[in-house]
Residue, then its C-alpha position, 0 to 999 in steps of 0.5 A: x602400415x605405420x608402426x607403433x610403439x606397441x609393435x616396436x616393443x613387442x618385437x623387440x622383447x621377442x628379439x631379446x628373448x630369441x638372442x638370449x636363446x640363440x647366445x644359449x644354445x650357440x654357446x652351448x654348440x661351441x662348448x659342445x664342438x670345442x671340447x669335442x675337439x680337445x678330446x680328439x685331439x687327445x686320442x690322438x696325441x694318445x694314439x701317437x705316443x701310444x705307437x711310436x712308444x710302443x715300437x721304441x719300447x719294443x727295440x729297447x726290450x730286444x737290446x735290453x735281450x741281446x745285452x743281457x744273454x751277451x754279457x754272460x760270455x765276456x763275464x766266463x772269459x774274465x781270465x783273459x785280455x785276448x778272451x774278452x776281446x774274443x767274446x765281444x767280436x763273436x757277439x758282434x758277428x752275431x748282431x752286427x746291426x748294432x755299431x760296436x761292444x765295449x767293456x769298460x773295467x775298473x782301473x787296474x782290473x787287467x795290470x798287464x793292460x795298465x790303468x785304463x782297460x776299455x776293449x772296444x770291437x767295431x764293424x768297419x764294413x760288412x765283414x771286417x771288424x776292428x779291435x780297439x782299446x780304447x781306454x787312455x789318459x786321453x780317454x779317460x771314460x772313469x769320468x764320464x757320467x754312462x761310466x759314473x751312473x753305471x758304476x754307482x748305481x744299481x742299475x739292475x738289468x741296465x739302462x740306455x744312456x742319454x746320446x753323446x758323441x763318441x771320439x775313440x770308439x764309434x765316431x759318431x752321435x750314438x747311445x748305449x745300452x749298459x749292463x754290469x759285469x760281474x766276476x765270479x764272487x758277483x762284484x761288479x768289475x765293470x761296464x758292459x756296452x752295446x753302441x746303438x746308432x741314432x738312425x733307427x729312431x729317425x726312421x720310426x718318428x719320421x715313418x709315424x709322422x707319415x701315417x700321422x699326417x695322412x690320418x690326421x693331418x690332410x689338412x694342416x697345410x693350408x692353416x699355415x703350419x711352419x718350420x719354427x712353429x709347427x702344428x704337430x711335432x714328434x720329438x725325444x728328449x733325453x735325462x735333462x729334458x735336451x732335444x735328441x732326436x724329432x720331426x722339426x727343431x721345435x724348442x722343447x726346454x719348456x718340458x724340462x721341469x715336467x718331462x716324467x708327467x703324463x700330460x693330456x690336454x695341457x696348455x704350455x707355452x714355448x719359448x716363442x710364445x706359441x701355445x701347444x697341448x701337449x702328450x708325453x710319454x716315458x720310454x721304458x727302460x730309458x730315461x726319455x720321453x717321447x713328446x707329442x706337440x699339437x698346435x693350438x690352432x690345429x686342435x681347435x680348426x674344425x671347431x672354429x670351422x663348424x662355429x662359423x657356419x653355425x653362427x651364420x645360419x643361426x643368424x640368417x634364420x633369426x633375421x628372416x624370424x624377426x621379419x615375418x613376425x614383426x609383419x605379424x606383430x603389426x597386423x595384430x594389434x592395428x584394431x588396437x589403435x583404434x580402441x586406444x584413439x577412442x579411449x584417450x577420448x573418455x580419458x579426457x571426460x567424454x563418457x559417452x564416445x562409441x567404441x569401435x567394434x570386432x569381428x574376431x572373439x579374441x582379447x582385443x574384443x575382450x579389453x574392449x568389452x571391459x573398456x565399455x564396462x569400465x565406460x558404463x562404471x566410470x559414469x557412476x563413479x564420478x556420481x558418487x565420488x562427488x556424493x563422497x568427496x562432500x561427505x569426507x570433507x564433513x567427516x574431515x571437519x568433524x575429525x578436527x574438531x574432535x582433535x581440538x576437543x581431545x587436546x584442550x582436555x589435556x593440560x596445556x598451559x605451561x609452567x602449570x603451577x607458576x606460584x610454586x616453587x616445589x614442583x617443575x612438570x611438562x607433558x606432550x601428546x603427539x597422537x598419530x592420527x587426528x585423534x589419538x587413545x594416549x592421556x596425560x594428566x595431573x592437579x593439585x589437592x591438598x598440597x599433593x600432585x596427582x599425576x597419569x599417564x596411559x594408554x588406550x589400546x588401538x587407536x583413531x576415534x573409539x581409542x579417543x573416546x575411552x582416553x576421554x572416559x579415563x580422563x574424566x574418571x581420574x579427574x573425578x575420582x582424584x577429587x575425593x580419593x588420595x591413595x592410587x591403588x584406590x583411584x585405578x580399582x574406581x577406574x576400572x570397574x567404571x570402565x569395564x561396565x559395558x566394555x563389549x568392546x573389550x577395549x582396555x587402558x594401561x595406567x600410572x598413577x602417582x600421588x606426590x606429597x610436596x612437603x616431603x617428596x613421599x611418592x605414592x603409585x600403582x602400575x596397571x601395565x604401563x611402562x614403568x617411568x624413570x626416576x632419574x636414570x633408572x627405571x622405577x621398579x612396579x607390579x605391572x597390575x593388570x591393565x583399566x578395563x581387563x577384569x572387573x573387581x581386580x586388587x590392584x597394588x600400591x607402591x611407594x618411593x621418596x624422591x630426593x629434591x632436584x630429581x625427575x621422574x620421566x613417564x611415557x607410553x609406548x610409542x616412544x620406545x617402539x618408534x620405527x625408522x625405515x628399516x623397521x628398527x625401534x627407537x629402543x629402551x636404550x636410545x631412552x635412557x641415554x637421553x635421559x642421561x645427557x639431560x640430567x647431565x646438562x640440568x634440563x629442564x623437565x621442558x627441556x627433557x622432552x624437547x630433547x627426546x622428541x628432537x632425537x626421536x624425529x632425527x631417528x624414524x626419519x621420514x617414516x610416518x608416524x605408527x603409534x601416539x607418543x605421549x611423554x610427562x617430566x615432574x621435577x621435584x623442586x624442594x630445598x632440604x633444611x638444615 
């Protein structure tokens, strides 16, 4: 079966879609798997930090016990050297677990044992304990930071200090818990110290790791875990964020600075660039914190694994979808290249090519039942599109003509009055359609020029036939009238004598008398004109047409010789560029500035306006008829 572009682009719309929806929801799988994963390995680096520091916390209580009821004996024998020595041997055979006691007093305290006084009492087997005092020049423990951090500070019921080896007294890498002693007046008189091996915290993390591994871990070692970078780690650290004692020798100075945080699900890097999430965990009791390290790799394994499969069996059952339905897709819309074949053939004008027929009642049979429909219509379309092209073209004749007459009613030889030398005029009537509702117009009587300008509302044909109708009746009225307000209330009861349509004209007329520069208007709600730069201020009246019998008001100005009044309609302000934007009262004035500036001509004036109007509205067509009149008066003053 040949393929066509219809099924092609079926097909793959649906393929589009069904990606789309497959990215969806695997994305939202993995999101789903990846958290999922990120919060189990949480609870277990929860679960882990939770137990190891549980235990550690639990022997630092039973130190913290043992130290607390044991140096309650050294402080009743304060009174002798032998005494203290005595004390901390007894206490000893009692916890001889622990390497060995100390007390560390103050310079001085004994004088007959000299400066340095540091009784130390140690197991050498399982019987045998020696004696020691180990306080000298040598061994000057008032140094020492345990000793400092003691003494200085209020240590209340003590503190494990970080590990630190120790030459004089157990020789070995050991830690100690540290308590105050008090004589009887309750002054501290030095330092209680119960010296614990590192031994009992190597055998918990290496015994919890264990259980870690066979809980959680059965599987890390097939992901490539490694000495340098391992992918689960238990380490302590101590004070200053150094390594005491941990399942590997992982660099842990990156948690320095954080160490005291309860970090759950934080991404950090190592010093080797390898990213870990990390869980730490403050010891009570001490100054450490017990770190658990998860390699990021070893977090996010069985989610990468459980992706994978779900990728490739989202993909394999989307390819077997495509190619059953694009088997479909083809055998659906084959009758459709038959209907097609048929209607390139009416397409090329042969009306009368049969149509191919259906079995199945479904859409096809319906597009080719609205084909043999349309087929039917066509017929009669061409007939009576032939019957009106011939009738537009006649009406697109009458139109034209109609336009000729509309403007050869308008004055249009300039300078209009070549023997005066008082007065400069110019109009311009640019309508939007072939035929527009806007006039101008002006005559000389008696040495006085009457001038219009106005607005008919809405446009086409009917506007142009009332501009006609106003023309004529200002021509006429002006004839026999000189006083505006007179000439607008003639005007107006001829027009709204059997105005049903309730068309209606805004108008200004203006009488200007030569020999003095004296003018005359009255407004029926046009725009008020400009003289020079200003707006000339009117009573905006009511306009032609509206009420019958209305009073309408006169105005009355002197022009100065060298200046020009500017008239316009609407559509000049009211111009749109593409964006719907006007051309603007102010884009007008500015104009108007410019050319009285250069001295233009009234000419001049409108030339420049329609230039800058044309420049702003671009290619946008044109909405509203732009109609625009300059008068110059042009006489000289005598002395």
């Amino acid at each position: 079966m040949k393929e066509s572009k219809l099924s092609r682009r079926i097909t793959w719309r649906v393929i589009v879609i069904m990606l789309f929806f497959n990215v969806l929801i695997i994305s939202a799988i993995v999101a789903f798997v990846f958290a999922y994963s990120l919060a189990n390995s949480g609870m277990r680096g929860q679960y882990v930090t939770d137990g190891i520091g549980g235990r550690l916390e639990s022997m630092v209580r039973a130190v913290r016990i043992a130290a607390r009821n044991n140096v309650e004996a050294v402080e009743a024998n304060l009174d002798s050297p032998e005494k203290v020595f005595d004390a901390l041997e007894h206490e000893l055979r009692l916890n001889n677990h622990y390497i060995g006691f100390a007390a560390a007093f103050r310079p001085d305290y004994f004088p007959s044992q000299g400066y340095w006084f540091e009784p130390y009492v140690i197991l050498t087997d399982s019987v045998t304990i020696e004696r020691k005092q180990i306080g000298s020049q040598h061994h000057d423990y008032f140094h020492s930071e345990w000793y400092q951090a003691g003494m200085n500070n209020d240590i209340g019921e003590g503190y494990l200090s970080d590990p630190y080896y120790d030459a004089e007294g157990g020789m070995s890498l050991l830690c100690s818990y540290i308590l105050p002693i008090r004589d009887g007046k309750g002054e501290k008189v030095g330092l209680y110290c119960i010296d614990m091996s590192l031994d009992w915290l190597e055998s918990t993390i290496e015994e919890d790791l264990e259980n870690v591994k066979k809980e959680f871990l059965s599987d890390s070692n097939r992901i490539g875990s490694s000495d340098k970078n391992p992918y689960f780690s238990i380490q302590i650290i101590d004070s200053k964020g150094r390594y005491i004692i941990g399942s590997d020798s992982l660099d842990t100075s990156i948690l320095s600075a954080e160490r005291r945080e309860s970090v759950v699900g934080h991404e950090m890097q190592s010093l080797e660039g390898t990213p870990y999430y990390v869980h730490t965990r403050h010891i009570a009791g001490t100054d450490w914190t017990l770190v658990v390290f998860q390699h990021r790799s070893l977090v996010f394994m069985g989610g990468k694994l459980l992706a994978l499969v779900i990728i490739f069996f989202m993909t394999l059952g989307a390819l077997v979808i495509f190619f059953f339905m694009h088997r479909s897709i083809l055998s659906a819309i084959k009758p459709l290249s038959y209907l097609s074949a048929s209607s390139h053939e009416v397409a090329k004008g042969n009306f009368d090519t049969p149509l191919p027929t259906f079995e199945h009642d479904d859409e096809i049979k319906q597009l080719r039942d609205s084909f043999d429909t349309m087929q039917h219509s066509l017929k009669r379309y061409v007939k009576e599109l032939k019957e009106t092209v011939t009738s537009k073209a006649s009406m697109e004749s009458e139109l034209n003509i109609a336009h000729h007459i509309q403007m050869a009613m308008l004055p249009k030889t300039f300078p209009a009055f070549p023997h005066r030398n008082d007065i400069e005029i110019y109009g311009m009537l640019t309508p939007a359609k072939s035929v527009g509702g806007d006039l101008y117009d002006f005559m000389l009587r008696d040495d006085e020029l009457f001038f219009c300008i106005g607005d008919v509302s809405g446009k086409g044909v009917p506007a142009s036939l009332v501009m006609a109708v106003s023309r004529t009746l200002f021509r006429n009225v002006a004839a026999h009238v000189d006083k505006p307000h007179l000439i607008m209330e003639a005007m107006n009861d001829s027009i709204c004598d059997g105005n049903d349509s309730c068309m209606f004209v805004t108008l200004f007329i203006g009488v200007l008398d030569l020999k003095t520069g004296h003018l005359r208007y009255c407004n029926a709600g046009h725009n008020p004109p400009y003289l020079q730069n200003k707006l000339l201020t009117s009573d905006a009246n009511f306009p032609v047409g509206a009420i019958p019998g209305w009073e309408f008001i006169e105005e009355e100005v002197d022009i100065a010789p060298g200046e020009t009044l500017f008239l316009y309609t609407d559509g000049l302000t009211e111009a749109e560029d593409a964006s719907h934007k006007e051309f603007g009262d102010l884009r007008v004035q500015k104009m108007i500035v410019s050319s009285l500036a250069a001295n233009d001509t009234p000419k001049q004036m409108i030339d420049n306006m329609t230039a800058a109007v044309r420049q702003f509205v671009g290619e946008t067509e044109q909405s509203d008829d732009l109609t625009m009149l300059a008068i110059r008066y042009e006489k000289e003053e005598t002395n």
